[in-house]
C-alpha positions in Angstrom: -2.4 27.5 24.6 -5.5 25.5 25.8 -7.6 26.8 22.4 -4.5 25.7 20.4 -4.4 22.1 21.7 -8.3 21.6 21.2 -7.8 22.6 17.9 -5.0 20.1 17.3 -6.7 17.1 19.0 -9.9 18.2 16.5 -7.9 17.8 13.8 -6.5 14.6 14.8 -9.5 13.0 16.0 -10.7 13.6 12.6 -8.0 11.5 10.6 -8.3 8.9 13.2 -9.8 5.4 12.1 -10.8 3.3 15.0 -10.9 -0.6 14.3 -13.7 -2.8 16.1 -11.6 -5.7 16.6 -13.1 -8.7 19.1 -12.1 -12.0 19.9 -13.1 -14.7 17.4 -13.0 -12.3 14.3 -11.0 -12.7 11.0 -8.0 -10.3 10.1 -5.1 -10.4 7.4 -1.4 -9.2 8.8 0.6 -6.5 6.8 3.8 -8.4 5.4 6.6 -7.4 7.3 9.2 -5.7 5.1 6.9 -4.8 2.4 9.1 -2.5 1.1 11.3 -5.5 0.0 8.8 -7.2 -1.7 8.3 -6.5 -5.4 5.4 -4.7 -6.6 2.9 -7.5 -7.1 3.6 -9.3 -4.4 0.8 -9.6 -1.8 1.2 -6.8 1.3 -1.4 -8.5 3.1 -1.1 -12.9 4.5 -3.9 -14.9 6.1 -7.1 -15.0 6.5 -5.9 -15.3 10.2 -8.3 -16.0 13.5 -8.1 -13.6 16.7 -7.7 -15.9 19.8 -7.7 -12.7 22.0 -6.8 -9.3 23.1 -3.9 -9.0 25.3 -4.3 -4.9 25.3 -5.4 -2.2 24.1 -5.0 -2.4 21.2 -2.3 -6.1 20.9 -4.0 -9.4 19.9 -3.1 -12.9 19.7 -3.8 -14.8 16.6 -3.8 -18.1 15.0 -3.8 -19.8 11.7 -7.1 -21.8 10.0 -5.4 -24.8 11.9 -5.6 -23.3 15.7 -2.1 -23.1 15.8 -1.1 -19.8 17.6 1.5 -17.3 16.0 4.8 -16.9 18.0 3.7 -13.2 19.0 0.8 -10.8 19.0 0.0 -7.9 16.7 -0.7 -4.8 17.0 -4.2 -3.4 15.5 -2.0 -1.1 13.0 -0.8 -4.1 11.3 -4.3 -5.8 10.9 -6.6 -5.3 8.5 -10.9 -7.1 9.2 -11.4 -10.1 6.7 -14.8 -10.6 5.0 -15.9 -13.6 4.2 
């Protein structure tokens, strides 16, 4: 059982994409609902700013202005902006 589950988590760990995200970075959120949207609508809003990181892997943004969104993201949803 113990070779099985090392096997698993091997395989996982391979697929897995970590993101670097810090305080003071730029991201774009996934549209909610994109499934709604039509085809060449954008799935992706912002440039956004990250104000910070209230967990592991949650984070508080805010628009270009400094005003704050009304609740944090997760890191699934976010996607790094380049400038």
């Amino acid at each position: 059982m113990q070779k099985y589950q090392n096997e698993t988590r091997r395989w996982r760990d391979k697929k897995l994409k970590i993101k670097d995200l810090e305080v003071g970075n730029f991201v774009l959120i996934r549209s909610p609902r994109t499934e709604q949207l039509g085809k060449l609508e954008p799935k992706w809003q912002g440039p956004l700013v990250i104000m910070e990181k209230t967990g592991p892997s949650s984070f508080r943004l805010a628009d270009s202005e400094g005003t704050p969104l009304p609740h944090s993201w997760n890191a699934d949803n976010l996607r790094h902006f380049h400038i």
